[in-house]
N, C-alpha and C positions, 0 to 999 in steps of 0.2 A: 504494500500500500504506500503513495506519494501524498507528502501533504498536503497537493491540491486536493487530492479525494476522498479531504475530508469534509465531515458534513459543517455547516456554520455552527461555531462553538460560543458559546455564552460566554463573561467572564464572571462566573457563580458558582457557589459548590454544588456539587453534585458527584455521581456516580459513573463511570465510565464503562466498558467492557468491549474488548477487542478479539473480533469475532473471526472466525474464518468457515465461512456457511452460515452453517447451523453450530458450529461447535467455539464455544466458547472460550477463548484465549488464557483472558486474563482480566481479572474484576482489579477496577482501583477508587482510590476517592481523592477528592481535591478540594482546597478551596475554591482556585481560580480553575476551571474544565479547558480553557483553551490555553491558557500557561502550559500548563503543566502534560495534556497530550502531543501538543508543537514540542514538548522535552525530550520525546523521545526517539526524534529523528534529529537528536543534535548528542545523541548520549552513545558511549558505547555496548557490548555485551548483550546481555537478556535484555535489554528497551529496546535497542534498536530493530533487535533478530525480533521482539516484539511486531514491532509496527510494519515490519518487512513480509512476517509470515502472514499477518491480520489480511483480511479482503475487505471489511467494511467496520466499524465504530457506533456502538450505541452509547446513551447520556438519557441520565435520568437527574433532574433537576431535585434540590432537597433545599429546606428551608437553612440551615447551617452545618457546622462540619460533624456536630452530633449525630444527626441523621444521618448523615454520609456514613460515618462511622460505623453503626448500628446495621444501614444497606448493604454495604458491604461486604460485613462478616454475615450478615443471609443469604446473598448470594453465593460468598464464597462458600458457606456450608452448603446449601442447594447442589449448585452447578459441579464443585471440587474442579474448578479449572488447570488446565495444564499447566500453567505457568506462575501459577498463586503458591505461597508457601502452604505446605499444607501438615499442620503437627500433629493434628488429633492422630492417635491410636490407635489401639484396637482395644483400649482398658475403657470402661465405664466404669470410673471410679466412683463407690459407695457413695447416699445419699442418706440421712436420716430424714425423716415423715414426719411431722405431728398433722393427724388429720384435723378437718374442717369440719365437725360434727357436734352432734350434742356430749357423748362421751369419747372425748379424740382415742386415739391408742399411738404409740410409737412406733413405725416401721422402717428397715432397712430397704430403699429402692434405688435405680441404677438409671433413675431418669426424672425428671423437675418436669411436672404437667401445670398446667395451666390452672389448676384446680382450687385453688384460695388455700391449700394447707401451706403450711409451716414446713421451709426444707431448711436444712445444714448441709453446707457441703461444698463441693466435693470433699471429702475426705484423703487425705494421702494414703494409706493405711487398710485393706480389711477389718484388720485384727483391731487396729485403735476403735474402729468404727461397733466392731461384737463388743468389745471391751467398755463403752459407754449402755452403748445398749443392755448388756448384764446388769451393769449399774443401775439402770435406771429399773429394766424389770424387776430387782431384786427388792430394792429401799423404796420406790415411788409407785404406788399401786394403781397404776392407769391398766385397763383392759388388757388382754390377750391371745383370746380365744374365741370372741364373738364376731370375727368378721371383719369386712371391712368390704361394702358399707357396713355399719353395727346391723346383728342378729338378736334375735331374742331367743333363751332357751331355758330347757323347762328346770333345768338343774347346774347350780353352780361349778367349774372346774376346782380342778387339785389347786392352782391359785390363790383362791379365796381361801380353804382350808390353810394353806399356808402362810397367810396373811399377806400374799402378794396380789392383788386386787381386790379393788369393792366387790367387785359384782354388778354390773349396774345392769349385764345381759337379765338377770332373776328380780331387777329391781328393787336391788339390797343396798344403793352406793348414796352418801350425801352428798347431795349436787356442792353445796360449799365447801366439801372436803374433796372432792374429788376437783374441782376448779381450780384449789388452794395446791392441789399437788400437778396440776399442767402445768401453774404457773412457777411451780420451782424447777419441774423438767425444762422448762423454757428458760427459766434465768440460767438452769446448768450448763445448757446446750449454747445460750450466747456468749457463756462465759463472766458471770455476772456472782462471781462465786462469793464474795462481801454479801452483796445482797441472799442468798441462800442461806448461808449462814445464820446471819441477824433473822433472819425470817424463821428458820427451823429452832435456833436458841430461842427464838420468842414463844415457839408453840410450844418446846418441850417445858418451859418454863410456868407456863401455863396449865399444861397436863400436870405437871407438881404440884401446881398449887391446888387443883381440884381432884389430886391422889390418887389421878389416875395413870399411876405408876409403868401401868404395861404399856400405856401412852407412850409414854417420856420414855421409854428404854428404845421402844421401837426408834422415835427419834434422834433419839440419841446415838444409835447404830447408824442411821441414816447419815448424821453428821459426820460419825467415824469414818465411813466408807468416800464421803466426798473428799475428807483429808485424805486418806491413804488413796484416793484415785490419782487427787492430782499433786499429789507428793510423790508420788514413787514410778507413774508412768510417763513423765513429762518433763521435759528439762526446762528450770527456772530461768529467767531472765530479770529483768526490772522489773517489778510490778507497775509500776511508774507510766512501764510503756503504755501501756494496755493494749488494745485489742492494732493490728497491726500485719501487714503483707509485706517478704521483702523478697527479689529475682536474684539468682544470682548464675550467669553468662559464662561457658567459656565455647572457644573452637579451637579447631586443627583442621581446615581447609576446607575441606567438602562435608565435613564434619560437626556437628555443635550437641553443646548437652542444655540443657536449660534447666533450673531448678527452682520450686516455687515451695515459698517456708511461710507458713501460719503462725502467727504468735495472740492469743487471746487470754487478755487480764494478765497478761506477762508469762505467761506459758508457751511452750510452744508444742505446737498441737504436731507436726511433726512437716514431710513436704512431700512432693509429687516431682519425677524428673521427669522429665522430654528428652531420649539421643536422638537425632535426625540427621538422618545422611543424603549424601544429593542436593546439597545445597550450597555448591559452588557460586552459585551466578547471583545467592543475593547476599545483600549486606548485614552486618549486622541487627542494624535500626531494623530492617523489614524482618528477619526472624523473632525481636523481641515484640514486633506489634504484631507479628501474627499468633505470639504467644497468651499473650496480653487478651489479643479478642478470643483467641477460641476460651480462653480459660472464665474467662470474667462473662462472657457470653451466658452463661447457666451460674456461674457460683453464686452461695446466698449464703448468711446475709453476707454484706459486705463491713468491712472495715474502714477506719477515717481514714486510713493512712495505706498508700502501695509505696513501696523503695524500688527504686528502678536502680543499675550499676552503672546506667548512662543515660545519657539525655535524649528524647527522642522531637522529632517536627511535632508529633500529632501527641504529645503529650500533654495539654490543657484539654484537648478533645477527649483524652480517654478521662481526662479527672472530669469534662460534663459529663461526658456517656455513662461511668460508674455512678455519679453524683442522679444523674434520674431514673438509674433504681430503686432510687428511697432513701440515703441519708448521702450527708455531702461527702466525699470522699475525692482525697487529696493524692493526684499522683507525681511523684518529685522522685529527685537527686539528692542525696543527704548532701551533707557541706560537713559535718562536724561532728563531735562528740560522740554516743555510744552508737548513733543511729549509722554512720559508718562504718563502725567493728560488724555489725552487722553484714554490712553488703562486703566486707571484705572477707570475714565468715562463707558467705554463699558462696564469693569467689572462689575459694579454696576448695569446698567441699565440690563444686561445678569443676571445675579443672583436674580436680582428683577422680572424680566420678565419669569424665570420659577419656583420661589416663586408662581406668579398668576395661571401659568398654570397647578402647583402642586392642586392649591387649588380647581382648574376648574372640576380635577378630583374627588378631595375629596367631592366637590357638587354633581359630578354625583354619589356617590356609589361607587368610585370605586378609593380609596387614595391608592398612589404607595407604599404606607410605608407597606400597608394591605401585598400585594404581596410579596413584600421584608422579609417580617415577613417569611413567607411561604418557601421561599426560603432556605432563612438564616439556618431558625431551622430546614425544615424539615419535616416541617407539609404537612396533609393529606390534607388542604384547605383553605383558606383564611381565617384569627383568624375574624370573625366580631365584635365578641362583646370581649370586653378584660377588665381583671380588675385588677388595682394598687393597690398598701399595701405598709403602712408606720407604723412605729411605732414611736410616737412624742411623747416629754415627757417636762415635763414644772416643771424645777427644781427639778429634779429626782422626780417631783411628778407624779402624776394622768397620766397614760400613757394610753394614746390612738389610738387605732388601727383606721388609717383612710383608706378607701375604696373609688375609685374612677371608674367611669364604663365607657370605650368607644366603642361607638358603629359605624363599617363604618369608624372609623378613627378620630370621632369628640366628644367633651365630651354629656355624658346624664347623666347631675346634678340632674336630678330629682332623680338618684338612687344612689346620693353619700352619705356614711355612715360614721360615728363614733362610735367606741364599746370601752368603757371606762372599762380598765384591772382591776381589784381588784386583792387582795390576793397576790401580790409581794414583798418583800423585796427587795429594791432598785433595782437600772433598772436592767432590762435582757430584752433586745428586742429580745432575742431565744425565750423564752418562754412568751411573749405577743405576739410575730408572728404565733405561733403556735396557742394560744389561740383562735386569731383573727379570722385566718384561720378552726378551728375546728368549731369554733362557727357561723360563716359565712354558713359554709357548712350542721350542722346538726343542728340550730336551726330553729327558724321561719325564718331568713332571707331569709334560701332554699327553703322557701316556696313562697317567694315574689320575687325572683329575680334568673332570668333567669342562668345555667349554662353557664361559660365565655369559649371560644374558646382557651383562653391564659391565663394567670397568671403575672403579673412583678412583683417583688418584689426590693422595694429599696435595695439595699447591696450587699453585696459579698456570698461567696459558705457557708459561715454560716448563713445567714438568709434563703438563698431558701432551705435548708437542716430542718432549722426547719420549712421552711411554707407548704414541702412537710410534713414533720411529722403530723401535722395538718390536710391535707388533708386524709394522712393513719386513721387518729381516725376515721375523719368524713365516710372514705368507700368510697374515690373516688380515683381516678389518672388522673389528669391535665397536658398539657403542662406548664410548669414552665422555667422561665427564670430573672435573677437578674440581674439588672445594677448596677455595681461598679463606682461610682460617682467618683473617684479620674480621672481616665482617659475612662471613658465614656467607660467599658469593659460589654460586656452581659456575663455573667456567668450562664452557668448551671449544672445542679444536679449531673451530672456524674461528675463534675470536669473541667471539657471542657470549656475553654474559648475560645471567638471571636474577636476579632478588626474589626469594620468596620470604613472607613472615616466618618469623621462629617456631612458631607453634604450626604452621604446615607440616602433616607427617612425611612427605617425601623427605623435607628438608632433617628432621628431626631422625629416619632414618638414617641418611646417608650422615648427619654427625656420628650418629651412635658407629656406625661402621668406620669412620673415619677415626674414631676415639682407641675401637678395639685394636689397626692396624698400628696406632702410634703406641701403646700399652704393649702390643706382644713383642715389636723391636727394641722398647727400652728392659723387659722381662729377660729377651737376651742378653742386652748389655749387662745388667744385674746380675747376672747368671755369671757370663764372662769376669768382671770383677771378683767376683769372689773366688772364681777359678786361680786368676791371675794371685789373689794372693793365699791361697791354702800353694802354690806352688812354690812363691816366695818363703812360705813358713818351711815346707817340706828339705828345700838346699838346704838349711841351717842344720836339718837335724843328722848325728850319727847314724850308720846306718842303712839310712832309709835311700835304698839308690832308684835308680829310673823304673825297675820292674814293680819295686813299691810302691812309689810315686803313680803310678800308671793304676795300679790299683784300688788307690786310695782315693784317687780323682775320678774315679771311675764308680766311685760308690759314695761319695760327698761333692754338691754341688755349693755348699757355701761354707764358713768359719763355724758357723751356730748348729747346723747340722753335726759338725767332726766335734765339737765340743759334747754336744747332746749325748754321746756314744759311750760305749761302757769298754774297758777293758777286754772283755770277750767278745762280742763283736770286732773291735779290731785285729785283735788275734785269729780270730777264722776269718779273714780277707786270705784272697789269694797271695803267696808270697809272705806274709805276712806271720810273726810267730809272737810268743806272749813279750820275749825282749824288746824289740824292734813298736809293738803296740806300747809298752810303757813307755819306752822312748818319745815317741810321740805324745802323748796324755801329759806328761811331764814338761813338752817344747810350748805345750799350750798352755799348761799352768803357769810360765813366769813372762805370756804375752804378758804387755800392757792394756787395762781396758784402754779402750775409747773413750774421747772428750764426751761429757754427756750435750744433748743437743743433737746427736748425730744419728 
């Protein structure tokens, strides 16, 4: 579609939807409708590929950006357009009920009707959700057994017998006593736990004073159980706060988690995540406001207060849109104080929680990084097997090429290598990466170890340039790709450089491979050192000649190891007899320690 062929646009809020047929594109809202559609033959990405795929434009006029708002996310629930974010699930998360009847009851449902009852909810939680519910059947004697709509029947349940309901199915319940206990399930349930208190202290107080003891015990259990509910399954915050909503955001590329935390009367009631994947092409801002509407679309009641972890355009819209559900309701960016710890709280737990769910994948086969790799470069299919190169060098000496292999996105150390360079005159890691690489490829190594999908190479457009050189000797042509460790840039052969964010998994994989291949050639060097000086120790001692020597280095890789050793074990090495082992034990007792610090 060309922007002449579009229809004449208003400048008013309204409703947009970008059609191709019959099949709907993509639902948006605006204040200004001809602003903001002319935007997206000036944008790149998903707007443009937008307006390119569309064949025609519909607009529906709204009185402010509330309605727009509200339109919106009914369309977008209705249609589920291809190109809209789309979070909902597959969870119908819990609901609690108090019906709209002469005698309510309290039910657990999985959908908000339109019906004039009383909902809570969504709930995070099954189990928090049975766990109030218990409570409440247990201590607040509302119905549960007559129906719904209410039944009449000829005989009270086990219930009644146990002093957990009136009865009002037989016509046994006080309409004042039974109203008097909705309206504490209701304070329970908004979180109004002061007020329940003072209310059930006043009755039980009362029942004492008119001796009616079994009264006041009942009560008085009832009090017990609201302490011990929400003492023990609920984690404290301020009371201060009171009732309260806050998001807390992270991503990794095509990747995002979202998480949504309840806090009522300074408790928190616990939260609800969203992982969503396939959602490369939008921004942040459009994940959290598509989070925002699905969720607040159905929740009740609402809270004065939502904490967003960033600021969004359509953010005073969503505090009218919440606010005319029934109380006013404030959506913002904290600035300060504890209301901060908070969203930085969610942060953490949000970035820890799709950390797990990265990794969920990486167990199936199937690590996002692999894909991202694919994307990024270019490739014909997902790199499975991938292999690092370092060149590590230990005092411009003995430089060696270390090799590391991942396979699926995880290391397989069984096939991690060393190839120790000769014939240098002081470093050149060009030409010990080449070497590396040539030798890797046409000696026996090629014969043992599988061709890699990918290549990384530590460094800039001069190492991948020689470790492509390398591979020209050896007679092959590899995907090649170098990370520049100053600011985490992939570099390739043509020249071509990349930036992706830190938290992209491609890029997060190839550090982690790029970390293991710099760790297995300093593991050498480490190795090497302490060879170097148990050798130094071994000339000094009597005795102890090269076929000693040879065996003693052959079975201790460092100082603390041959230290560790007992008298008998050096004695049965080869060569070696119970003289020759105290001899040594003894060359080690009058080392000097080491400076500490070291």
């Amino acid at each position: 579609m060309r922007p002449e062929d579009l229809p004449p646009l208003p400048e008013a809020p309204g409703v947009y939807l970008w059609k191709d047929g019959e099949r709907i594109l993509y639902v948006g809202k605006a204040k200004n409708l001809r602003a903001r559609v002319n935007s997206y033959f000036h944008s790149e990405g998903k707007g443009l590929r937008i307006a390119q795929e569309a064949t025609s434009l519909e607009f529906i006029l709204v009185r402010d950006e509330v309605e727009a708002l509200l339109l919106e996310a009914n369309l977008i629930k209705h249609h589920r357009p291809h190109y809209n974010v789309l979070l909902k699930d597959d969870k119908h998360y819990p609901f609690l009920k108090l019906t709209k009847e002469e005698w309510p009851m309290l039910l657990v449902v999985r959908r908000v009707q339109d019906d004039g009852a009383r909902y809570w909810g969504p709930f995070p939680e099954a189990g928090a959700v049975r766990r109030i519910k218990r409570l409440v059947d247990r201590y607040f004697p509302l119905r549960k057994n007559s129906g719904y709509p209410f039944r009449r029947r000829r005989y009270p349940c086990l219930n009644h017998a146990m002093g957990r309901c009136m009865a009002p199915c037989v016509g046994r319940a006080d309409p004042a006593r039974y109203r008097a206990a909705v309206q504490q399930v209701e304070d329970l349930l908004d979180g109004k736990v002061a007020a329940l208190y003072a209310g059930l202290e006043a009755q039980m107080r009362e029942a004492a004073r008119q001796q009616d003891f079994e009264r006041a015990a009942e009560i008085r259990d009832q009090i017990a159980a609201v302490r011990s509910f929400f003492g023990t399954t609920q984690q404290a915050y301020d009371p201060e706060m009171g009732d309260l909503d806050f998001i807390g955001f992270a991503r990794a590329g095509e990747y995002a988690m979202l998480q949504h935390y309840q806090v009522r009367g300074g408790q928190m009631l616990g939260r609800i995540s969203r992982f969503v994947e396939g959602v490369g092409d939008a921004s942040d801002a459009e994940l959290l406001e598509a989070f925002l509407r699905d969720y607040y679309l159905e929740a009740t009641p609402l809270p004065p207060l939502v904490l967003l972890p960033f600021a969004l355009e359509a953010q005073q819209a969503f505090s009218a849109f919440l606010s005319a559900k029934g109380r006013k309701v404030e959506v913002r960016v904290p600035q300060r104080g504890e209301k901060t710890r908070l969203i930085e709280l969610a942060q953490k737990n949000a970035q820890a929680a799709l950390e797990s769910e990265l990794r969920v994948l990486e167990r199936k086969g199937d690590h996002p990084g692999l894909k991202g790799l694919m994307e990024v470069l270019g490739l014909s299919h997902r790199p499975y097997r991938i292999e690092g190169y370092d060149i590590s060098n230990l005092l411009n000496e003995s430089p060696v090429g270390s090799i590391v292999v991942f396979e699926g996105g995880r290391p397989k150390k069984s096939e991690y290598r060393r190839l120790r360079i000769r014939g240098l005159q002081g470093p050149d890691d060009y030409r010990a990466l080449e070497e590396t690489l040539w030798r890797r490829f046409s000696g026996s190594l090629s014969q043992q170890m599988a061709i890699p999908d990918l290549i990384l190479i530590d460094g800039g457009l001069g190492q991948v340039r020689a470790a492509q050189r390398g591979l020209q000797k050896a007679g092959l042509s590899l995907p090649l790709v170098g990370l520049a460790k100053r600011e985490e840039t992939l570099v390739l052969p043509d020249g071509r450089t990349l930036t992706l964010p830190l938290t992209h998994p491609a890029l997060q994989l190839l550090i982690h491979i790029r970390d293991e291949t710099h760790r297995n050639g300093l593991a050498f060097h480490r190795k090497e050192r302490s060879r170097r000086a148990l050798k130094s120790i071994f000339d000094g001692i009597q005795g102890i000649g090269p076929a000693r020597k040879q065996a003693l280095l052959q079975n201790f890789s460092s100082l603390e190891e041959l230290k560790a050793a007992s008298l008998e074990e050096l004695a049965r090495l080869p060569s070696m007899d119970r003289r020759s082992a105290q001899a040594v034990l003894k060359a080690l007792e009058n080392l000097p320690n080491p400076p500490t610090g070291q």
